[in-house]
C-alpha positions in Angstrom: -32.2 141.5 -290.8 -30.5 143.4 -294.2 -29.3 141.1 -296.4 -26.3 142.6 -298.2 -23.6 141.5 -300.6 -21.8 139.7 -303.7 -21.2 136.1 -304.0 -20.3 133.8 -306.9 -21.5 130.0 -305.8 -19.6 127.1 -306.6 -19.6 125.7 -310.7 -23.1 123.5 -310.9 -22.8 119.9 -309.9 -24.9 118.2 -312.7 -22.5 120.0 -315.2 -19.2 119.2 -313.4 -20.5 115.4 -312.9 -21.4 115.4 -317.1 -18.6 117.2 -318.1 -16.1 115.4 -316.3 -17.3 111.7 -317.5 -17.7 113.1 -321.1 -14.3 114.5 -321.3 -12.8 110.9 -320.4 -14.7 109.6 -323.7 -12.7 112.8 -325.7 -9.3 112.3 -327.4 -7.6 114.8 -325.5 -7.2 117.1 -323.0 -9.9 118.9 -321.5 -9.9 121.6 -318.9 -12.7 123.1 -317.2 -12.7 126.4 -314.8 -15.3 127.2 -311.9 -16.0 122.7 -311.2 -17.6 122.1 -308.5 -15.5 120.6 -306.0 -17.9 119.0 -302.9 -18.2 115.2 -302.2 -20.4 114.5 -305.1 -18.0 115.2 -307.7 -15.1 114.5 -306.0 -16.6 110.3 -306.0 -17.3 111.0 -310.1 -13.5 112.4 -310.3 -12.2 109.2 -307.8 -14.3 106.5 -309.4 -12.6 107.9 -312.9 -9.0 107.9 -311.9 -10.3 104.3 -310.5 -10.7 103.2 -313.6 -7.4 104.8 -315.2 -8.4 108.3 -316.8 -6.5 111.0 -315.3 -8.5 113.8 -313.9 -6.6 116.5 -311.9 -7.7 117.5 -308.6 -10.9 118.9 -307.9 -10.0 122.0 -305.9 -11.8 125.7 -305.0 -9.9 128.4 -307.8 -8.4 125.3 -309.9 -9.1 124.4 -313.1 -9.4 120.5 -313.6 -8.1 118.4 -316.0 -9.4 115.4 -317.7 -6.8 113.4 -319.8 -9.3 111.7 -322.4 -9.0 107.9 -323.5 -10.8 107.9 -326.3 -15.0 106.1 -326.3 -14.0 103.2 -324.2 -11.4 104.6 -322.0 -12.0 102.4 -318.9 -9.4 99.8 -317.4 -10.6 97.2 -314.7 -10.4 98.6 -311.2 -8.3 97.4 -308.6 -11.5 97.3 -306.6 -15.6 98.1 -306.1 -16.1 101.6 -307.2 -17.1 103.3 -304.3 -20.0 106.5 -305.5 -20.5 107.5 -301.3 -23.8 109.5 -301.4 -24.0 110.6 -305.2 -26.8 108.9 -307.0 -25.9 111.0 -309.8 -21.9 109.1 -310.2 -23.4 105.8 -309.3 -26.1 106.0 -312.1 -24.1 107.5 -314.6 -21.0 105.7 -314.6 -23.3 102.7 -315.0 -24.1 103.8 -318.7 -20.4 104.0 -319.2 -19.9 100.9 -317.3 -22.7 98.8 -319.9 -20.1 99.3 -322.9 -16.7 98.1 -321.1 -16.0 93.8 -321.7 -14.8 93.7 -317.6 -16.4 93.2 -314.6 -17.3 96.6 -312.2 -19.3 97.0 -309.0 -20.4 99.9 -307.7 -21.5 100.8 -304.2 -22.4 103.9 -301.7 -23.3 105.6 -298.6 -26.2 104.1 -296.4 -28.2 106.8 -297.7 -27.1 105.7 -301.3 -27.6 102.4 -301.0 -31.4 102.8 -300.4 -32.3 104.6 -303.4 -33.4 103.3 -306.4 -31.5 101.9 -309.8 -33.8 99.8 -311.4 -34.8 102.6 -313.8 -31.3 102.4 -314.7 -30.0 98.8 -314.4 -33.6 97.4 -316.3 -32.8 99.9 -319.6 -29.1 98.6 -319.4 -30.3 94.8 -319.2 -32.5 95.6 -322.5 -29.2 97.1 -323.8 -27.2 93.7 -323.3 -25.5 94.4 -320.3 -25.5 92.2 -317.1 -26.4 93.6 -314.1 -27.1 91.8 -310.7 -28.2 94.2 -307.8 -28.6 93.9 -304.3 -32.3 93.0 -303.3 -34.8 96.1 -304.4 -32.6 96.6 -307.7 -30.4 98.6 -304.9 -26.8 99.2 -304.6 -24.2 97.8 -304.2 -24.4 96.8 -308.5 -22.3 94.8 -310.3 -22.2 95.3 -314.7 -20.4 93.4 -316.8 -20.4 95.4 -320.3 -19.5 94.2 -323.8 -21.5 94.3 -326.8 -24.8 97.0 -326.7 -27.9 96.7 -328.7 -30.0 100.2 -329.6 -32.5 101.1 -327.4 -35.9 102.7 -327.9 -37.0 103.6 -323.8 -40.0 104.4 -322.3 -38.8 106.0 -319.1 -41.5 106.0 -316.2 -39.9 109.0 -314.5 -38.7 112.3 -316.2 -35.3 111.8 -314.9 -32.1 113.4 -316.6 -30.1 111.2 -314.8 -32.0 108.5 -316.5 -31.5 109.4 -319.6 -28.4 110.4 -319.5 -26.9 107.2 -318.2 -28.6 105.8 -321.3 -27.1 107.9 -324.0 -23.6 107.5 -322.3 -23.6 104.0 -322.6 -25.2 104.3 -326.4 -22.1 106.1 -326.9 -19.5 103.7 -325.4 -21.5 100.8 -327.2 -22.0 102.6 -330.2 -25.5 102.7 -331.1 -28.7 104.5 -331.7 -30.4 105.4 -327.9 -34.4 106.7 -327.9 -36.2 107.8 -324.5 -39.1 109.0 -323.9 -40.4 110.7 -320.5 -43.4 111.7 -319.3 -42.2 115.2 -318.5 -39.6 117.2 -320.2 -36.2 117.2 -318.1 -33.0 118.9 -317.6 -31.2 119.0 -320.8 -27.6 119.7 -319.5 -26.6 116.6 -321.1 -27.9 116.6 -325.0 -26.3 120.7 -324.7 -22.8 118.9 -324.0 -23.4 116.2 -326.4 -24.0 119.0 -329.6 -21.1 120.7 -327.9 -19.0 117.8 -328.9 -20.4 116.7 -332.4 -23.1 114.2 -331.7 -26.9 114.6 -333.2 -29.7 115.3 -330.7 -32.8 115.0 -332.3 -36.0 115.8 -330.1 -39.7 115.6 -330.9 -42.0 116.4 -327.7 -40.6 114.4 -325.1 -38.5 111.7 -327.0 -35.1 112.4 -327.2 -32.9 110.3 -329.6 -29.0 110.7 -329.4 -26.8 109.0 -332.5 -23.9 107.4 -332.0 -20.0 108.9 -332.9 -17.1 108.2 -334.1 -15.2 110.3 -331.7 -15.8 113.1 -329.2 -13.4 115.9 -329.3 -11.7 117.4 -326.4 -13.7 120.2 -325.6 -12.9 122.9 -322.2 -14.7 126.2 -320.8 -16.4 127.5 -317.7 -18.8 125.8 -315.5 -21.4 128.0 -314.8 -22.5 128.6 -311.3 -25.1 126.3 -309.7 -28.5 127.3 -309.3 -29.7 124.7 -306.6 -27.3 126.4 -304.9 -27.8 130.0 -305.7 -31.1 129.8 -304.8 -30.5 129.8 -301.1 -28.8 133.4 -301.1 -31.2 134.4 -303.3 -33.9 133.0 -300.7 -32.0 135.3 -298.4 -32.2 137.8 -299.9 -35.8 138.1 -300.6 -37.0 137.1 -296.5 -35.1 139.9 -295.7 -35.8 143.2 -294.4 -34.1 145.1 -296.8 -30.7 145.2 -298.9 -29.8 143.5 -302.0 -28.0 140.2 -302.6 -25.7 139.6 -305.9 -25.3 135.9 -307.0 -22.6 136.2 -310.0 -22.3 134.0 -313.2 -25.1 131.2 -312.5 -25.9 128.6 -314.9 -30.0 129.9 -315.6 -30.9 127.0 -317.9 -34.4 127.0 -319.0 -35.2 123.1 -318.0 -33.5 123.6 -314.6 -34.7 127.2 -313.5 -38.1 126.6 -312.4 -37.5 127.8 -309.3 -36.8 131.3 -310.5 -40.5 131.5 -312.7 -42.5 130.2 -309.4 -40.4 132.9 -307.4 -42.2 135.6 -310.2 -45.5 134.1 -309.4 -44.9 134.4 -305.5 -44.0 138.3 -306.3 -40.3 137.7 -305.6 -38.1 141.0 -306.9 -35.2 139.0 -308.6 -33.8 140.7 -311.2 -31.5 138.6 -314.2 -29.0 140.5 -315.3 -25.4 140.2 -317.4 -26.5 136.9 -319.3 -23.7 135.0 -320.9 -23.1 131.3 -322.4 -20.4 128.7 -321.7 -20.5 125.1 -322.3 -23.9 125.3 -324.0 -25.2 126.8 -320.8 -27.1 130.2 -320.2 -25.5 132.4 -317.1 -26.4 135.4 -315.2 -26.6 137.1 -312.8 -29.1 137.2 -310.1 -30.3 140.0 -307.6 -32.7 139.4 -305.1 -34.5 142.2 -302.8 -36.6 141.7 -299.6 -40.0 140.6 -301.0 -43.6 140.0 -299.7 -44.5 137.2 -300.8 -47.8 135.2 -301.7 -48.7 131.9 -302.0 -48.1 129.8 -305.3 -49.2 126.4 -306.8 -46.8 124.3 -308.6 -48.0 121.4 -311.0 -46.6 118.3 -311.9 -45.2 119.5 -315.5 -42.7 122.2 -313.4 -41.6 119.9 -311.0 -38.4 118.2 -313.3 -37.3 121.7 -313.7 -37.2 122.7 -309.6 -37.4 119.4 -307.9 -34.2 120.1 -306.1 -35.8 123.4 -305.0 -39.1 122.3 -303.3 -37.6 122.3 -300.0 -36.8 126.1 -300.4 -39.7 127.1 -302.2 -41.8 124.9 -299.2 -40.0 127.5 -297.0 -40.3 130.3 -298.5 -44.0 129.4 -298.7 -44.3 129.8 -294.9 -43.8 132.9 -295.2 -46.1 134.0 -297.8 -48.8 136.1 -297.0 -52.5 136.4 -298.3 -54.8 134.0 -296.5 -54.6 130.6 -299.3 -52.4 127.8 -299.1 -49.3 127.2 -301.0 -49.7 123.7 -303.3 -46.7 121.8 -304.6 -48.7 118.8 -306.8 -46.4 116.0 -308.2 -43.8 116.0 -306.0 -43.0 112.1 -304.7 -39.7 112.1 -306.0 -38.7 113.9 -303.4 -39.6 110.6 -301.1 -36.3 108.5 -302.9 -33.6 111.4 -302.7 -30.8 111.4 -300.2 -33.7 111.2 -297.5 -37.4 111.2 -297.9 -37.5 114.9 -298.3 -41.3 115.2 -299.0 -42.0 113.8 -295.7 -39.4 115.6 -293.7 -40.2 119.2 -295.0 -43.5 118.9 -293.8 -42.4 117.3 -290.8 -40.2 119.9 -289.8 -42.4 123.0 -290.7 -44.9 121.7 -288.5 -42.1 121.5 -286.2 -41.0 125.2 -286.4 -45.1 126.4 -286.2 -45.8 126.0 -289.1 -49.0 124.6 -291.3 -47.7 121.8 -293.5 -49.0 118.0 -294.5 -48.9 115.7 -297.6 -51.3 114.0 -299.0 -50.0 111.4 -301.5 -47.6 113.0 -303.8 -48.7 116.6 -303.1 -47.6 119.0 -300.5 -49.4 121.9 -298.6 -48.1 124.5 -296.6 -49.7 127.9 -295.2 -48.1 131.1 -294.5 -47.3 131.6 -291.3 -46.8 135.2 -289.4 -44.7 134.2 -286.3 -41.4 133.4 -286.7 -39.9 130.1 -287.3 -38.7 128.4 -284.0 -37.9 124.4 -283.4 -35.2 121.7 -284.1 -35.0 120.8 -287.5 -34.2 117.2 -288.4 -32.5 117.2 -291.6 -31.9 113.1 -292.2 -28.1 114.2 -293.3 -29.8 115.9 -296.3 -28.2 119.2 -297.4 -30.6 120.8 -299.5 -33.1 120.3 -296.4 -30.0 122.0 -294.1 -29.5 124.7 -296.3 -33.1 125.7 -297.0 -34.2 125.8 -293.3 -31.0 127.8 -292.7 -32.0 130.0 -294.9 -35.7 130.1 -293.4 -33.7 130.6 -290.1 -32.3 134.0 -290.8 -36.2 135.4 -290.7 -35.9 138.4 -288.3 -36.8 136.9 -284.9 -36.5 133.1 -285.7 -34.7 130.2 -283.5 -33.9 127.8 -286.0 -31.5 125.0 -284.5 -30.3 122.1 -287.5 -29.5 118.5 -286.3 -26.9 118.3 -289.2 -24.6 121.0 -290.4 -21.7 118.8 -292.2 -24.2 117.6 -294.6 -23.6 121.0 -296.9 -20.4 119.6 -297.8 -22.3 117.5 -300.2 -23.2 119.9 -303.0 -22.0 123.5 -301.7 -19.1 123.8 -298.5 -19.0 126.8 -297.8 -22.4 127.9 -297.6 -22.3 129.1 -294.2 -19.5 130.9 -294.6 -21.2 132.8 -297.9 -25.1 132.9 -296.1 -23.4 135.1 -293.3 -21.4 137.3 -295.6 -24.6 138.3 -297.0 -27.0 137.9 -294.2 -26.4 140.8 -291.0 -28.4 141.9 -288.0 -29.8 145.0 -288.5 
């Protein structure tokens, strides 16, 4: 197999989901290139217009707009806000939600509505918000908003979904938000928030966001997701030989993980062409056929790769040198779109190879032959895309129960994993 080409993946989905909701708080009009448009964003850019901002459409090659409405933009909707299978809009708009005097509920997906929200809706309540969930502090939510109290939190997770859901609704309410984490996480967020004005002050783990008078409109590129990149770059390194070119993607040093364990597996992935946008790093990435050897992640890595454990599970399979591959820390991978933790091991042992859990950590062995089984994916796309990729291993029969599911975070990945992958 000779993996061979240029792509540029889609504009990263935490960005588009942050930038979008941040620009309705702004004074103006804000316009942003490269967005990600997939089913995730698209609910963020729906609920929105929902609730009377004005967000242009979310299209491939089309810049969106977001008409901003000033810190408490939000009118009543006409109806429950409907998030479909993004964790990320449901838990998000709630901060924005905890500020607004009107009644809003918010509800998903089946997939959705089995994850959890009480580390959002229990920080919220301490706010002075009103919250009443369905039973397990599940979805569908209903908020009722009005007058917010500062917050000092104590997260239990390292979640920047968490946090930022938080510091939204400290700045709709306007007041002083504190949290604290256990591990350090992504940081898209506080980069957009000193973007726009706002004073981020961190000390370790304990991130404290002011609150504003305003938030200026504020526009620019959305650099290229790496969640997503990583799969061509994957590609690239199980092949047999060629290059593959992933152009302008967002390389952000709390979210690129993946790309430091890669050096420790021996990975040839070269960062080239760096750049900034939207207080984001860029690059590009080039990634050569590669033998690989085993690596062990610890907890402390995990917030900045979580989305890549299923990947870096896979490429671990194929990692030679006689020692197991470790991935310690990992449960949150049991409460994502699917229990994920479970279901990569599952279907590795499936396809021949070595894999188990025990508790929150994952082990998986190198395995010579090549991958061959039915892979059960749970309507998951990261799972679909990273056994894909693990199915273009010269030799391998890999057949996925669930295709559609891509459409999620990156559509046209088939279509760009063959324009780079060939038989030899």
């Amino acid at each position: 197999m000779i993996a061979r080409g240029e792509v540029t993946v889609p504009g990263d989905k935490s960005v588009t989901h942050r930038a979008l909701l941040l620009a309705a708080l702004s004074d103006g009009r804000c316009v942003f290139t490269s967005a990600l448009a997939a089913a995730d964003t698209r609910a963020t850019a729906a609920a929105l217009r929902s609730l009377g901002v004005k967000v242009g459409p979310l299209a491939d090659g089309r810049a969106v707009s977001v008409e901003g409405r000033g810190l408490r933009p939000f009118r009543p909707a006409a109806g429950p806000l409907h998030c479909r299978n993004s964790g990320t809009t449901a838990r998000l708009l709630m901060g924005l939600l905890a500020g607004h005097p009107f009644d809003a509920t918010l509800m998903g997906d089946r997939s959705l509505s089995r994850r959890p929200m009480a580390r959002v809706t229990e920080p919220l309540r301490a706010m002075g918000a009103t919250v009443q969930a369905a039973p397990g502090e599940r979805l569908p939510i209903a908020i009722r908003g009005g007058a917010l109290k500062p917050l000092q939190w104590r997260s239990q997770v390292a979640s920047a979904q968490v946090k930022t859901a938080l510091f939204f609704a400290g700045l709709v309410g306007g007041v002083r938000v504190s949290v604290t984490e256990p591990l350090v996480s992504r940081d898209h967020t506080e980069r957009l928030l000193r973007l726009v004005g706002a004073r981020v002050d961190v000390e370790g783990t304990t991130i404290t966001v002011e609150p504003v008078e305003s938030v200026p409109a504020f526009s620019g590129e959305i650099p290229g997701d790496l969640s997503s990149a990583a799969y061509l770059v994957a590609a690239g390194l199980l092949a047999e030989d060629g290059e593959v070119v992933v152009k302008n993607v967002g390389v952000n040093p709390t979210r690129a993980g993946f790309l430091r364990v890669l050096a420790r597996m021996g990975a040839a992935v070269e960062v080239t062409n760096r750049w900034t946008s939207l207080g984001e790093a860029g690059a590009t990435l080039v990634a050569r056929p590669s033998r690989l050897t085993p690596a062990v992640v610890e907890p402390e890595e995990v917030p900045s790769l979580v989305d890549e454990v299923p990947l870096l599970a896979c490429l671990a399979s194929r990692a030679e040198g006689g020692w197991t591959s470790v991935f310690r820390g990992v449960g949150e991978l049991r409460v994502k779109e699917s229990d994920r933790l479970a279901l990569v091991a599952s279907n590795l042992a499936a396809l021949g190879v070595r894999a188990r859990t025990e508790g929150d950590t994952l082990f998986v062995e190198g395995a010579p032959a090549p991958p061959r089984g039915r892979v059960v994916t749970a309507g998951d796309h990261r799972l679909a895309m990273a056994f894909a990729v693990l199915g273009t291993v010269p030799g391998a029969e890999v057949e996925l129960d669930d295709r559609r599911c891509v459409a999620v975070s990156y559509p046209a990945f088939f279509r760009d994993l063959a324009s780079v992958v060939h038989a030899s």
